[in-house]
C-alpha positions as CSV (number, residue, x, y, z in Angstrom):
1,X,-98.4,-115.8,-93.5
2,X,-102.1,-115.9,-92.8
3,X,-105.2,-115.2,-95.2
4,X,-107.1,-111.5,-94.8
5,X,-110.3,-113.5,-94.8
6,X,-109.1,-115.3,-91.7
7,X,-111.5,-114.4,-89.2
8,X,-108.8,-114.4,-86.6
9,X,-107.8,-110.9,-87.3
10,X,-111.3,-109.4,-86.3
11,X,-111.1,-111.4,-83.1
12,X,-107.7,-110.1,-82.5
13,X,-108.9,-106.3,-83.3
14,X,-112.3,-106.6,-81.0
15,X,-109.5,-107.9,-78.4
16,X,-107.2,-105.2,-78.8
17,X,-109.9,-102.8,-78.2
18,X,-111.3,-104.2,-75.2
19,X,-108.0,-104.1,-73.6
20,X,-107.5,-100.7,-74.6
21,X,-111.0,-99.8,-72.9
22,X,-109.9,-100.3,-69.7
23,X,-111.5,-104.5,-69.6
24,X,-107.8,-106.5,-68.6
25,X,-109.7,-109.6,-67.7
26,X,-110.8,-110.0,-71.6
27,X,-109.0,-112.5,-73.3
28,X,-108.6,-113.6,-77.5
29,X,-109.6,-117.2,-78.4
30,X,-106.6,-119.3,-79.9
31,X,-107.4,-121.4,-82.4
32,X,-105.7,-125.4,-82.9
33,X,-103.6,-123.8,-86.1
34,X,-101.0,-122.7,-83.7
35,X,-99.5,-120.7,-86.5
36,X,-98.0,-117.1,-86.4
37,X,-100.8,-115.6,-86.1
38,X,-102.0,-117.1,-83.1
39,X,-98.3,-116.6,-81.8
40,X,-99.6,-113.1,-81.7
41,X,-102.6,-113.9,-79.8
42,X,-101.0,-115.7,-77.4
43,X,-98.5,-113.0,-76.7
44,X,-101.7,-110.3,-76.6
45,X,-103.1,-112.6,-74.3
46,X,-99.9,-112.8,-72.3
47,X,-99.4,-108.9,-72.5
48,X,-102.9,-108.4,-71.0
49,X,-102.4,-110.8,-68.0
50,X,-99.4,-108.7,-67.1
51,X,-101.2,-105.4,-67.4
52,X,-104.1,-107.3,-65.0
53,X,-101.4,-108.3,-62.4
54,X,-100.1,-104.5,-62.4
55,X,-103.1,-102.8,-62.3
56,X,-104.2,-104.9,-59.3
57,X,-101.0,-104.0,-57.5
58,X,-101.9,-100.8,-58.0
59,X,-105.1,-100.8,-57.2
60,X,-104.2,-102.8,-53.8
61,X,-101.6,-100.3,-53.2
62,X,-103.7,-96.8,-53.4
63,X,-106.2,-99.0,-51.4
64,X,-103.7,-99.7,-49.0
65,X,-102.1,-95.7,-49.1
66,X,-105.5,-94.6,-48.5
67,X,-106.3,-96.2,-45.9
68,X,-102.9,-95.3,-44.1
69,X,-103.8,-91.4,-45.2
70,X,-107.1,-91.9,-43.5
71,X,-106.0,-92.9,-40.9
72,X,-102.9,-90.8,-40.4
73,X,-106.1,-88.1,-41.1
74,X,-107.9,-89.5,-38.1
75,X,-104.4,-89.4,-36.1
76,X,-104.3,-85.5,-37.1
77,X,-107.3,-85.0,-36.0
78,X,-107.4,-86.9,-32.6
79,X,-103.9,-85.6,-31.9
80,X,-105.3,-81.8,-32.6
81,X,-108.0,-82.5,-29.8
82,X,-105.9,-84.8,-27.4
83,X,-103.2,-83.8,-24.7
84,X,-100.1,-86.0,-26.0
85,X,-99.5,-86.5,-22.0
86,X,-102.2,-87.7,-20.2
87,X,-104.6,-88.4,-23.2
88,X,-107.2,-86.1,-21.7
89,X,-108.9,-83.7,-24.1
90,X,-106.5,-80.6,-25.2
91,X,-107.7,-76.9,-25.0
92,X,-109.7,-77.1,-28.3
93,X,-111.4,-80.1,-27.5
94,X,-112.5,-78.5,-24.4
95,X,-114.1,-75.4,-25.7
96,X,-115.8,-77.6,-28.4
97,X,-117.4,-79.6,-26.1
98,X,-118.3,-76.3,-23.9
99,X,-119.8,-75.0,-27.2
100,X,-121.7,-78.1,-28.5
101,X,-123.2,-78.1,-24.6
102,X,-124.3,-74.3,-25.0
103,X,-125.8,-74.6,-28.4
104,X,-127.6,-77.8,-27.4
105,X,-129.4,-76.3,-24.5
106,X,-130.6,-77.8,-21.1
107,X,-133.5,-77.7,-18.7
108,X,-134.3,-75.0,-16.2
109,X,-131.9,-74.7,-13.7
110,X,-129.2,-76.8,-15.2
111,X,-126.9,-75.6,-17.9
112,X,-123.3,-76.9,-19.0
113,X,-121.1,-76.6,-16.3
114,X,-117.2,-76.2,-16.0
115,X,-114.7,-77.2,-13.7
116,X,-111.8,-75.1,-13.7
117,X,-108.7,-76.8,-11.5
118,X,-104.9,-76.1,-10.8
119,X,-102.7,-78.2,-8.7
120,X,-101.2,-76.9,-5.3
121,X,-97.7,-77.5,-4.8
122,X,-97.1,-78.9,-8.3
123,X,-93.6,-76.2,-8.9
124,X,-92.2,-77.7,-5.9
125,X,-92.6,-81.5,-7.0
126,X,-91.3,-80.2,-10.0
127,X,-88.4,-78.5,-8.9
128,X,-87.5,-80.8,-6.5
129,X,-88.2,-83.9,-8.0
130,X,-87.7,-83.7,-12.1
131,X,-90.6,-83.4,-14.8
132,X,-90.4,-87.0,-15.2
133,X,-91.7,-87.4,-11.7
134,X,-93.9,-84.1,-12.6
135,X,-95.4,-85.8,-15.3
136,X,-96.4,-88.8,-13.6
137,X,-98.1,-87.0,-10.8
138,X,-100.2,-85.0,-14.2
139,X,-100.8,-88.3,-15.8
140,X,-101.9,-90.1,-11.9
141,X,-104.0,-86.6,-11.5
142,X,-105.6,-86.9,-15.1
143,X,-106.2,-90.7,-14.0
144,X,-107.8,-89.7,-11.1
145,X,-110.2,-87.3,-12.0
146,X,-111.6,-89.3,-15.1
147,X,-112.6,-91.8,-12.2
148,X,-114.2,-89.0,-10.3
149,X,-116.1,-87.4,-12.9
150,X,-119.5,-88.6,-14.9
151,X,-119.6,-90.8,-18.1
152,X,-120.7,-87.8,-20.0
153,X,-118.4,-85.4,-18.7
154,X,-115.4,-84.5,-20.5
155,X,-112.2,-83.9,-18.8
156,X,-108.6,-82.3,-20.3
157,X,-105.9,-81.3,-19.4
158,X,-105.1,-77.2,-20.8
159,X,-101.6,-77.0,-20.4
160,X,-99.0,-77.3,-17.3
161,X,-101.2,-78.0,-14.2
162,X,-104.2,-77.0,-14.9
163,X,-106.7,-78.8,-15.9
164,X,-110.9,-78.5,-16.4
165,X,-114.0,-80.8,-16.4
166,X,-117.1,-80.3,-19.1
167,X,-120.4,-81.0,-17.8
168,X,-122.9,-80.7,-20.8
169,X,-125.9,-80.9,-18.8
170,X,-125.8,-80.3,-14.7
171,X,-126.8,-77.8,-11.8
172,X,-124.5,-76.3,-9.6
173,X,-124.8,-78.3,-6.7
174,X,-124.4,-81.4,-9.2
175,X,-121.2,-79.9,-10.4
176,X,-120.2,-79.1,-7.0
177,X,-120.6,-82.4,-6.0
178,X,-118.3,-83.8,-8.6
179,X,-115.5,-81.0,-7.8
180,X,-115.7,-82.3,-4.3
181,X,-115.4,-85.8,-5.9
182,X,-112.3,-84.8,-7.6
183,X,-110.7,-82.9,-4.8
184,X,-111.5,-86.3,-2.5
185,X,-109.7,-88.5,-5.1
186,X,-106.8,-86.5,-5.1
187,X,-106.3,-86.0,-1.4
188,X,-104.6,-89.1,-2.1
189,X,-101.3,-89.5,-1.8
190,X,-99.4,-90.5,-5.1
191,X,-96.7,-92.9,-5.1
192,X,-93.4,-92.5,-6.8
193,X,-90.4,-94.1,-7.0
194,X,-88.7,-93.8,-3.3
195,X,-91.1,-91.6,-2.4
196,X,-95.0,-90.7,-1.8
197,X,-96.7,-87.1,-2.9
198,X,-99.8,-85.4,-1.8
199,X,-101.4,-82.7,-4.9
200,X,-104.4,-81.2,-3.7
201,X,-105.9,-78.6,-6.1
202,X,-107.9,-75.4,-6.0
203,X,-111.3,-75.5,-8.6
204,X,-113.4,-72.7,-10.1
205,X,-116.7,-73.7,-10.6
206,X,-118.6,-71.7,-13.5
207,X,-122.7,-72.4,-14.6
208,X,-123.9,-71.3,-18.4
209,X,-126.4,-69.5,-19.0
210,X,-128.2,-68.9,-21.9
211,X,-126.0,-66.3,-24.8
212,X,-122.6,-67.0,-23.1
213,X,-119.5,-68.2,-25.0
214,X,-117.3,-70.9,-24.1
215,X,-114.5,-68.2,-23.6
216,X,-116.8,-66.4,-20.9
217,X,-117.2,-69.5,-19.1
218,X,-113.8,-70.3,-19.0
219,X,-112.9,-66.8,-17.8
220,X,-115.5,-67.1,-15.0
221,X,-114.5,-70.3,-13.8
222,X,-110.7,-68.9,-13.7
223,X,-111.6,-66.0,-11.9
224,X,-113.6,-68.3,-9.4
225,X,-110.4,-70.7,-9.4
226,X,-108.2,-67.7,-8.0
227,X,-110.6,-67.1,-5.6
228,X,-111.0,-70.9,-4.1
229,X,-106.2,-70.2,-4.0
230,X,-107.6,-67.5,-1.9
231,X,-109.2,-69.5,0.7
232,X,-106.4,-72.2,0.7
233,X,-105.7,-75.2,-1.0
234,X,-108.4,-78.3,-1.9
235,X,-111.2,-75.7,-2.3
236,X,-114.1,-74.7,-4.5
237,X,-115.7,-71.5,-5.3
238,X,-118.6,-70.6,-7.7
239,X,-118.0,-67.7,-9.6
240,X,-119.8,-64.7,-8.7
241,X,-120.2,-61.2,-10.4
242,X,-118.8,-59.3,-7.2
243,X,-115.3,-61.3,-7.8
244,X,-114.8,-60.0,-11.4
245,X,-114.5,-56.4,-9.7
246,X,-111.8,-58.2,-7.1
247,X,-110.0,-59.3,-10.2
248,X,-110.7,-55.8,-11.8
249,X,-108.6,-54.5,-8.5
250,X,-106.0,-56.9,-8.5
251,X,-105.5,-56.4,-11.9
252,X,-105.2,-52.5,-11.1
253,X,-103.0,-53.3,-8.1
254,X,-100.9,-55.4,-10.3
255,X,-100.0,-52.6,-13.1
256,X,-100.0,-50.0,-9.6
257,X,-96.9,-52.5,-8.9
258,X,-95.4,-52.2,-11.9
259,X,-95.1,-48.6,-12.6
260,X,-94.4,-48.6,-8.4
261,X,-91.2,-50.3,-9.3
262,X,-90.2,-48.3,-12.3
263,X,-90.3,-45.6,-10.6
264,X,-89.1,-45.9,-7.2
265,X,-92.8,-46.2,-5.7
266,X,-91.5,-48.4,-3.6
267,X,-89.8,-47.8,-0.1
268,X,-87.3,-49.7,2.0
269,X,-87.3,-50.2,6.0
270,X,-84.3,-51.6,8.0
271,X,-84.8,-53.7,11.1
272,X,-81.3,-54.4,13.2
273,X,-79.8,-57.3,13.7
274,X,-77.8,-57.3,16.7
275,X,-74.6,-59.0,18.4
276,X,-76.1,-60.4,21.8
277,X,-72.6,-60.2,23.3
278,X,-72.2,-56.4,23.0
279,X,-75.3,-55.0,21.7
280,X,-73.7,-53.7,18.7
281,X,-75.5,-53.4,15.8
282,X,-74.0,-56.0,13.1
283,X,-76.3,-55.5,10.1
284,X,-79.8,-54.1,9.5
285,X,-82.4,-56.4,7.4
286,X,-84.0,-54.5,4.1
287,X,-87.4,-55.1,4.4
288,X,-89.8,-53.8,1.1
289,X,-92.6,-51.0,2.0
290,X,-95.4,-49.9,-0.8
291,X,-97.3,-46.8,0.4
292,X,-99.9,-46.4,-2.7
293,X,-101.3,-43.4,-3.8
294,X,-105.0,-44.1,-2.9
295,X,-104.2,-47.1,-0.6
296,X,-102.3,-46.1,1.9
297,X,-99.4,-48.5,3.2
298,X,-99.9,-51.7,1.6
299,X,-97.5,-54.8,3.8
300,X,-95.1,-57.2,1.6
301,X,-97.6,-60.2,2.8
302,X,-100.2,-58.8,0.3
303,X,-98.3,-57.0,-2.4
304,X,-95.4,-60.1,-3.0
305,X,-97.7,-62.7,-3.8
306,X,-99.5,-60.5,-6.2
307,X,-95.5,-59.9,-7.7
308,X,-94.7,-63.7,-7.7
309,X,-97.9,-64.4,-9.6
310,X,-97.8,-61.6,-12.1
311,X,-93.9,-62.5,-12.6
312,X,-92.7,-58.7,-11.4
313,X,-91.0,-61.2,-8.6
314,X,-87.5,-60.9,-10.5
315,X,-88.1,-56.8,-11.5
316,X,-89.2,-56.3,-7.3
317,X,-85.4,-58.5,-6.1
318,X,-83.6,-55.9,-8.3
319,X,-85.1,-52.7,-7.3
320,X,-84.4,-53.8,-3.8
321,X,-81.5,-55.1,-4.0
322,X,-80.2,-52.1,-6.0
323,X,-81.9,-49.9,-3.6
324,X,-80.4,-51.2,-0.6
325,X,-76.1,-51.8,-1.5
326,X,-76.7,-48.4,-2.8
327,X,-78.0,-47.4,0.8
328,X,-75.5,-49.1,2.7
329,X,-73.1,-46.8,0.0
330,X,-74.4,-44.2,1.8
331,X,-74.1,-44.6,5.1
332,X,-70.5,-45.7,4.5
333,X,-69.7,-42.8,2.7
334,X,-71.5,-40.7,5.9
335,X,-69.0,-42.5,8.2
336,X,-72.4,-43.8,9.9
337,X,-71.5,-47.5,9.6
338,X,-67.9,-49.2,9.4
339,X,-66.8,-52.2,6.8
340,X,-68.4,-54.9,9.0
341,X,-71.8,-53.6,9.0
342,X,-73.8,-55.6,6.5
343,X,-76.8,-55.3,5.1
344,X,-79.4,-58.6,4.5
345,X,-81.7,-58.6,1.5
346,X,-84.5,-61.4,0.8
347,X,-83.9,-63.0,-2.6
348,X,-86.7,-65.2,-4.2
349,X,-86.4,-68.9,-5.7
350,X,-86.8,-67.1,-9.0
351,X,-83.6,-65.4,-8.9
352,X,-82.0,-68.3,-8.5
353,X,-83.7,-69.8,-11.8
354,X,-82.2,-66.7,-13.6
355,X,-78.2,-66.3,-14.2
356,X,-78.8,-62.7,-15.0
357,X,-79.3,-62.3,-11.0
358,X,-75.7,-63.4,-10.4
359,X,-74.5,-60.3,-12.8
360,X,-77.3,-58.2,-11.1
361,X,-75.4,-58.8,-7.6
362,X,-71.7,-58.1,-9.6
363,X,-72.8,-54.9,-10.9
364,X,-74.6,-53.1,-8.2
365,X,-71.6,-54.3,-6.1
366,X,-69.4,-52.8,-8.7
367,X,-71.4,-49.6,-9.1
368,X,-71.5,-49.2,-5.2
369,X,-67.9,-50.6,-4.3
370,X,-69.3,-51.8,-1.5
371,X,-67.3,-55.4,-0.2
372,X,-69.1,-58.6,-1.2
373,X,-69.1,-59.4,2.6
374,X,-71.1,-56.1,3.7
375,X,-74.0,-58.0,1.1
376,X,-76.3,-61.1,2.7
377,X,-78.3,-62.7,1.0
378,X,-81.3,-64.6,2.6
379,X,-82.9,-67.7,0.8
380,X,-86.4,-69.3,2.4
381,X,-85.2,-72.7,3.9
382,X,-88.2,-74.0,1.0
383,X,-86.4,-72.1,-1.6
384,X,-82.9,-74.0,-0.7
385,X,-84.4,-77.5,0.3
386,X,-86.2,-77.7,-2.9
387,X,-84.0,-76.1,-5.4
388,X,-82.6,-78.1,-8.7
389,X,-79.3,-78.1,-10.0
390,X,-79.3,-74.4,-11.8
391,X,-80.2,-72.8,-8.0
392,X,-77.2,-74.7,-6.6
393,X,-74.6,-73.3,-9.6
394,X,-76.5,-70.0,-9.0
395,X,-75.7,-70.3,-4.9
396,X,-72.1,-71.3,-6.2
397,X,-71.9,-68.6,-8.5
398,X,-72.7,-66.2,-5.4
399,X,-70.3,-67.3,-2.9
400,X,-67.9,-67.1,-5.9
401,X,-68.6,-63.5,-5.7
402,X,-67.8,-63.0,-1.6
403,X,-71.4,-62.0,-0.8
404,X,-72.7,-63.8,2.6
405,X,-75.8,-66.6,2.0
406,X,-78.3,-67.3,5.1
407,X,-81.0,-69.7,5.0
408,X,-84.2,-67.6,6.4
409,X,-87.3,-69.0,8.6
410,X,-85.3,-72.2,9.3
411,X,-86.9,-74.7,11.4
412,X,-90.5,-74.5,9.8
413,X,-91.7,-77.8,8.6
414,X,-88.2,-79.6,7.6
415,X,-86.8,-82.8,10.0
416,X,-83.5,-83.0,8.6
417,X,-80.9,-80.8,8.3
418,X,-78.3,-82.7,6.8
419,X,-78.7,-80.6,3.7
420,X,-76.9,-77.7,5.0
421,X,-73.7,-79.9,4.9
422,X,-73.9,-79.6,1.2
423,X,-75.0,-76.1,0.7
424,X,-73.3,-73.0,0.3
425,X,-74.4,-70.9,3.0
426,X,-72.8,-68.9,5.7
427,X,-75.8,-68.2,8.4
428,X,-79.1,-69.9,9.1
429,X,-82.0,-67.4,10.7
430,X,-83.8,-69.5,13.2
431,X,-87.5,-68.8,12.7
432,X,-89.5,-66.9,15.8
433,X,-91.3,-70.0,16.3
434,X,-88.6,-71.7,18.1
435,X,-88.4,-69.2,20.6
436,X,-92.0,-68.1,21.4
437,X,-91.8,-70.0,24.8
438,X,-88.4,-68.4,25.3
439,X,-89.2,-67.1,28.8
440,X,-92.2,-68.8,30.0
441,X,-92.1,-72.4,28.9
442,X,-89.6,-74.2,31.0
443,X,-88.3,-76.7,28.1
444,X,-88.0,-74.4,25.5
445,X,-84.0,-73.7,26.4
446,X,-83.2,-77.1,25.8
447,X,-84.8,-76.9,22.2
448,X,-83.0,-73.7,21.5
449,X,-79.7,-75.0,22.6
450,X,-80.2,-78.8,20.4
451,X,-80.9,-76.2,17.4
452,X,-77.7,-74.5,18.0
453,X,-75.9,-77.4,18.9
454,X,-76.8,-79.0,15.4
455,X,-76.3,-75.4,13.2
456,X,-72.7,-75.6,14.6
457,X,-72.1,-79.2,14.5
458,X,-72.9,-78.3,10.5
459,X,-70.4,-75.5,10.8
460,X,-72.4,-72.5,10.6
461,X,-74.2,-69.9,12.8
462,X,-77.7,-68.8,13.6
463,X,-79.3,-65.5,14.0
464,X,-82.3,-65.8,16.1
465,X,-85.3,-63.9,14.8
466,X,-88.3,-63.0,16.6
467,X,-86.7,-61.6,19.6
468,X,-89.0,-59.5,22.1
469,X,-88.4,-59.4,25.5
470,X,-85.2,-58.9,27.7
471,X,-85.3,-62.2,29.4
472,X,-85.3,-64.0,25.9
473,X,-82.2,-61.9,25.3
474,X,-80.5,-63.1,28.5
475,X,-81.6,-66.5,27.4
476,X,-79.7,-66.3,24.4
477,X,-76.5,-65.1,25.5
478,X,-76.4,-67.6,28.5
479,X,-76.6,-70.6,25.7
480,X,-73.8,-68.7,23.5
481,X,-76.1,-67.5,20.7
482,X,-73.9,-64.8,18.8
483,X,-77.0,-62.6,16.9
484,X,-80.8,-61.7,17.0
485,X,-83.5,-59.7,15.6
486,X,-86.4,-58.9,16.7
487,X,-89.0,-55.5,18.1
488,X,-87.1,-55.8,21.8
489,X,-84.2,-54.3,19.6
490,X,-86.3,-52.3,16.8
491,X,-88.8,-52.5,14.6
492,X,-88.1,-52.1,11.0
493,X,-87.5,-48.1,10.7
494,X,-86.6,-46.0,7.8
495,X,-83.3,-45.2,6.4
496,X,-82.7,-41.9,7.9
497,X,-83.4,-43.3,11.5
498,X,-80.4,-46.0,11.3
499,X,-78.2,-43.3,12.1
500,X,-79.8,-42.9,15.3
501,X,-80.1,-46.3,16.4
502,X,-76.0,-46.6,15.9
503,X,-75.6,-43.6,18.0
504,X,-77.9,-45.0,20.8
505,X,-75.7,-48.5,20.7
506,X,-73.8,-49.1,24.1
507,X,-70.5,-47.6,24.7
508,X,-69.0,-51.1,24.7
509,X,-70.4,-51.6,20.9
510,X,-68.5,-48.6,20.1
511,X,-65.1,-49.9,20.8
């Protein structure tokens, strides 16, 4: 075959190592015998080409994965600090850019600053329109206050509507003009398809100073935010130390609430609601009373809100309306009232949001075997006109049980009323705005007739609220209203005076 002399087979062995040291570009000399032994070369040769070409696939490839890991990586990491919405900053990013600001320091009399911000009225565009228009009006807001705001600010959005601005280096009237900035920008209206929105916003404004944490900040700024709700909407308030004792209180009041509804803290009060006709008494209103311990008597228009916030809205609804069937139980049992008296209890747009509150009204009516019919229940005309889908099968799912449905304080801010055509309801309770003038403004029969002219022409009937002198009662009847309310007939009273209001009724109510 070949000679062992032939100094072909060291090349071939030095070759063989090189290749198997890792060097595939080496090649082996052939020589011009072209014999078997060179054959061999040649196919070592070949061989290590093919090992070249696959090692620098590979080597492109884990070039190419890496750089997709990396910058999946980067991904991670910008998706861990962004909000996938608007594309603002996220929560984390937020406080890392408070911290950074606070460990970096600042001048005398500026210090990072934070802008604290929720939106007024978003839950209604949301309800009423859809979270895709929702979102669009957080992604127009986010849009919106990045224009407003400094290059070096940073701005995200924390979750829902809420969202909060990062100045690393600025004084309080700096940061309160940029709030200002923000709540000009958004005084805008924002358009949306078939329709235009206005979402102003209430800010907290909080200043570091020096050995505070990002969380205290925040927490200031929040306390200050539910402060600027306080004053009404598009405001801003700077935190101060006196309103972390008001949010010490409210927090007291709030768990005062709680155990007040556990354990029948909580009173009721009955105002009448009376047939114009006779003067008979048709139904008495339930009306919610909190006498606290320390407090005194505390009025629904300061201790609800405080509910609706703290979510005790839905645990309030049931105590009444528990508390009040089971009353009108007892004056039926007393022989005081008959089976058309009714009682009227104020439901929330929460209940509607929960199926459970559809059982709730089947079981107390059960438990009390009192008649669907001697049960109203009275819906905001906001709650109604803005409700979705589940608080129309939830107003189905009522009048599917027999219990009466009245719109309450109708009249106050909506044009149309064509939506009562559509919705389940029995009785509208015309708000006592329409009849202040009721008596001393000439024009103000004409209104009241129109009103009642369009409630019927929708099928339905009104019960006019507000009602205090005798000549607005005569006014009334004269135009065919049927029912009113009001302190000309009684003041909201407790239970155990009902009794005597039916005995005082005329004679004619009696028969």
């Amino acid at each position: 075959m070949f000679a062992e002399n032939d100094p072909r087979l060291s090349h071939l062995l030095e070759g063989i190592v090189r290749l198997a040291s890792g060097d595939l570009s080496s090649r082996i000399e052939v020589s011009e015998a072209r014999d078997e032994l060179d054959a061999i070369i040649m196919g070592t040769n070949l061989l290590a080409e093919d090992l070249q070409i696959i090692y620098e696939e590979l080597e492109q490839r884990v070039q190419v994965r890496t750089q997709l890991l990396h910058e999946a990586h980067l991904e991670m990491q910008k998706m861990a600090m962004q909000d996938p919405l608007t594309g603002l900053a996220n929560r984390s990013a937020l406080l890392e850019a408070l911290r950074t600001a606070l460990d970096a320091g600042s001048a005398p009399g500026e210090g990072p600053a934070i802008l604290l911000m929720d939106l007024d009225a978003f839950k209604s565009i949301n309800d009423s329109m859809g979270h895709t228009a929702g979102d669009q009006v957080l992604i127009t807001v986010g849009e919106r206050i990045r224009g407003a705001v400094r290059v070096t600010d940073v701005v995200a959005r924390l979750g829902g509507d809420e969202f909060a601005i990062v100045l690393p280096a600025a004084s309080a009237d700096q940061a309160t003009v940029v709030g200002h900035r923000i709540l000009a920008a958004l005084n805008e209206p924002v358009e949306l398809p078939g329709r235009s929105v206005r979402c102003g916003a209430s800010i907290g404004l909080s200043v570091g100073s020096p050995g505070q944490s990002p969380e205290d900040m925040l927490m200031e700024a929040d306390v200050a935010m539910y402060a600027s709700k306080a004053e009404g909407q598009n405001r801003l308030h700077r935190f101060e130390p006196a309103l972390l004792l008001v949010r010490r209180l409210r927090s007291q009041l709030v768990e005062d609430l709680r155990a007040a509804i556990k354990s029948d803290g909580l009173t009721l009060h009955y105002q009448p609601v009376v047939e114009l006709a006779s003067g008979r008494i048709e139904g008495v209103e339930a009306l919610v009373r909190w006498n606290h311990p320390t407090r005194g008597l505390i009025m629904p228009d300061e201790f609800i809100p405080l509910a609706e916030e703290a979510g005790l809205i839905s645990e309030l609804g049931h105590w009444v309306l528990k508390t009040a069937v089971h009353q009108l139980r007892s004056w039926l049992d007393a022989s005081r009232v008959d089976s058309k008296f009714s009682v009227r209890i104020n439901i929330s747009a929460t209940d509607l949001q929960s199926l459970q509150f559809i059982e709730d009204v089947r079981n107390v009516l059960k438990e009390t075997g009192v008649m669907p019919e001697q049960v109203v229940l009275e819906l905001t005309e906001v709650a109604i006109v803005r409700g979705n889908e589940l608080d129309r099968y939830s107003l189905g799912g009522l009048r599917g049980l027999g219990v009466g449905i009245e719109i309450d304080d109708f009249g106050t801010g909506y044009s149309s009323i064509s939506y009562l055509r559509r919705l389940p309801v029995d009785r509208v309770k015309v708000d006592r705005s329409l009849i202040t003038g009721l008596g001393s403004d000439p024009s103000q029969p004409a209104l009241v007739a129109a009103v009642l002219q369009l409630v019927r022409a929708c099928g339905l009937e009104a019960v006019w609220e507000g009602v205090e002198t005798a000549e607005q009662v005569e006014i009334l009847r004269g135009l065919g209203c049927l029912s009113a309310q009001g302190y000309f007939f009684s003041r909201p009273v407790p239970p155990e005076q009902i009794p005597l209001l039916l005995a005082d009724q005329p004679e004619s109510a009696n028969q």
